[in-house]
C-alpha positions in Angstrom: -92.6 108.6 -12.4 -91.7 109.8 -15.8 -91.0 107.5 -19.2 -87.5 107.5 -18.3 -87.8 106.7 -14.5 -90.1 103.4 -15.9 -87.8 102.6 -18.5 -84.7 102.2 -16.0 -86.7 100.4 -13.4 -88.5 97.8 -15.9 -84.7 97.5 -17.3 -83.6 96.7 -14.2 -86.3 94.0 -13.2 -85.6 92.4 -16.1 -82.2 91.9 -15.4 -82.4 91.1 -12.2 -85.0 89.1 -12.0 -84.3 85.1 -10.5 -83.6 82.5 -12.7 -86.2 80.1 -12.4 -89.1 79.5 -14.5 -91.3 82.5 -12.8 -88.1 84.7 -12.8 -87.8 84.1 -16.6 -91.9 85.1 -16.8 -91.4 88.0 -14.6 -88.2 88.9 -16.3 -90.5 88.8 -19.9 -92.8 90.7 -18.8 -90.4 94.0 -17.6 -88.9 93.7 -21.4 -91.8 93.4 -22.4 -92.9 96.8 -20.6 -89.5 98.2 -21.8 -89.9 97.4 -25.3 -93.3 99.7 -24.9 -92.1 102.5 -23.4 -88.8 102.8 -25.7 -90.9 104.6 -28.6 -91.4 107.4 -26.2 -87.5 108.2 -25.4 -84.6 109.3 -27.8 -82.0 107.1 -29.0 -79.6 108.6 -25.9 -82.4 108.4 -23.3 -82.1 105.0 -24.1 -78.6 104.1 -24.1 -78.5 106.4 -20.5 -81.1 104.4 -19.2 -79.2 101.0 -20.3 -75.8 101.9 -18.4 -78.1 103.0 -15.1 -79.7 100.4 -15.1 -77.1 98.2 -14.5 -75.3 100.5 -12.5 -74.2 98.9 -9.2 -74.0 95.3 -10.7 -71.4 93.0 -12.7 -74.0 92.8 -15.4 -73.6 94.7 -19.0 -77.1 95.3 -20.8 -77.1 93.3 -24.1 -79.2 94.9 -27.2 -79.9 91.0 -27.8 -82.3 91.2 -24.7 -84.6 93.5 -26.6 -86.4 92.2 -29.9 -87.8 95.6 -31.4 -85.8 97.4 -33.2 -86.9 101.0 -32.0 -85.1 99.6 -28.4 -81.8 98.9 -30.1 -81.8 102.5 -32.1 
């Protein structure tokens, strides 16, 4: 698995990820890995991985769901 292939799939745990109290953890934890791996992609790699990620699903990736700035580049 490249930085890329990680980057979509910790995306996508995050988002879909339950909504309880351990969901909220788990779903913390995958931006958290995002947010570590972003440095390593381009700006597009980035926004590429954002719209797969959420591919297949009624959910739109938010910028607001990432707090470095490097992530929102």
């Amino acid at each position: 698995m490249d930085n890329y292939e990680a980057f979509v799939l910790a995306l996508r745990l995050a988002i879909t990820a339950p909504t309880t109290s351990e969901g909220d953890r788990k779903s913390q934890e995958c931006i958290n890995m995002a947010e570590q791996i972003a440095p390593l992609l381009t700006p597009d790699e980035i926004s590429r991985a954002k719209d797969e990620a959420t591919r297949g699903t009624n959910l739109r990736m938010s910028d607001s769901m990432f707090q470095q700035s490097v992530v929102l580049d």
